[in-house]
C-alpha positions in Angstrom: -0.4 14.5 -19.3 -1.7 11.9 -16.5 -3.5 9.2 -17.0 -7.0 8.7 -15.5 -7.4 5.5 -13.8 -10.7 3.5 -13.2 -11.5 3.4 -9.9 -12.0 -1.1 -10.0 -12.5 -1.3 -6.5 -16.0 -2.7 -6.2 -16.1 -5.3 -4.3 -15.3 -5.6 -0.1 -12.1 -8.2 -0.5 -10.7 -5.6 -3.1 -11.2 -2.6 -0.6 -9.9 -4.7 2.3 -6.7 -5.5 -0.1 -6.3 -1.7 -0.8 -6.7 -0.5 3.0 -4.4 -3.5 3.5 -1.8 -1.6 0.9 -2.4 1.9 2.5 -1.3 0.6 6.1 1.7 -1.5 4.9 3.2 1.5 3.1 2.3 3.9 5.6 4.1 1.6 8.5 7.2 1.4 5.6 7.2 5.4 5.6 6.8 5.2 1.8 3.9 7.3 -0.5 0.5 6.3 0.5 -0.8 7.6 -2.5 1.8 6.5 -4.7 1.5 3.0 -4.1 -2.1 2.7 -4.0 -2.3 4.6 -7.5 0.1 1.0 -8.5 -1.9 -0.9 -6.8 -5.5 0.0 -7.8 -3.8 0.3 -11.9 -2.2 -3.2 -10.8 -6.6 -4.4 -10.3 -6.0 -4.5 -6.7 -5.3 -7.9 -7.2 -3.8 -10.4 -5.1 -0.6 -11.2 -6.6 -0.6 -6.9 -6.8 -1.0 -7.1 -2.9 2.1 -10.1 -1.9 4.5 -7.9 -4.5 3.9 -5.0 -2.8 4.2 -6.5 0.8 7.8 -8.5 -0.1 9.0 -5.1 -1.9 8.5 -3.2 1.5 9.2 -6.2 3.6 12.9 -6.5 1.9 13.1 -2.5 2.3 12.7 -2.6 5.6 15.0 -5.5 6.6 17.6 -3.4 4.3 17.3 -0.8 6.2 19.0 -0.1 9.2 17.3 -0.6 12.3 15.0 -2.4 10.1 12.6 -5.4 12.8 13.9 -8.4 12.3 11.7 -9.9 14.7 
């Protein structure tokens, strides 16, 4: 059974975080969806936001042909 998530994004910063989110995963190839379901359940916070950018930003740079620039 799935879980129903409260949609807390309310406020203009927290919408600008999650469009923020959508774009870095999309530009790391990953689930859009997926990891803005974890990052609206993580309250679209801040701290949500850098963990998800260093996660993707050490996926790419493990990758090969990840920039390095």
């Amino acid at each position: 059974m799935s879980q129903v998530i409260a949609f807390p994004v309310r406020d203009t910063m927290s919408r600008y975080r999650l469009e923020s989110v959508r774009r870095m995963a999309a530009r790391a190839g990953a689930d859009v969806r997926k990891v803005a379901r974890e990052f609206v359940a993580a309250g679209c916070s801040k701290a949500a936001q850098n963990d998800l950018a260093e996660r993707y930003r050490r996926h790419t740079l493990a990758s090969p042909g990840g920039d390095v620039a």
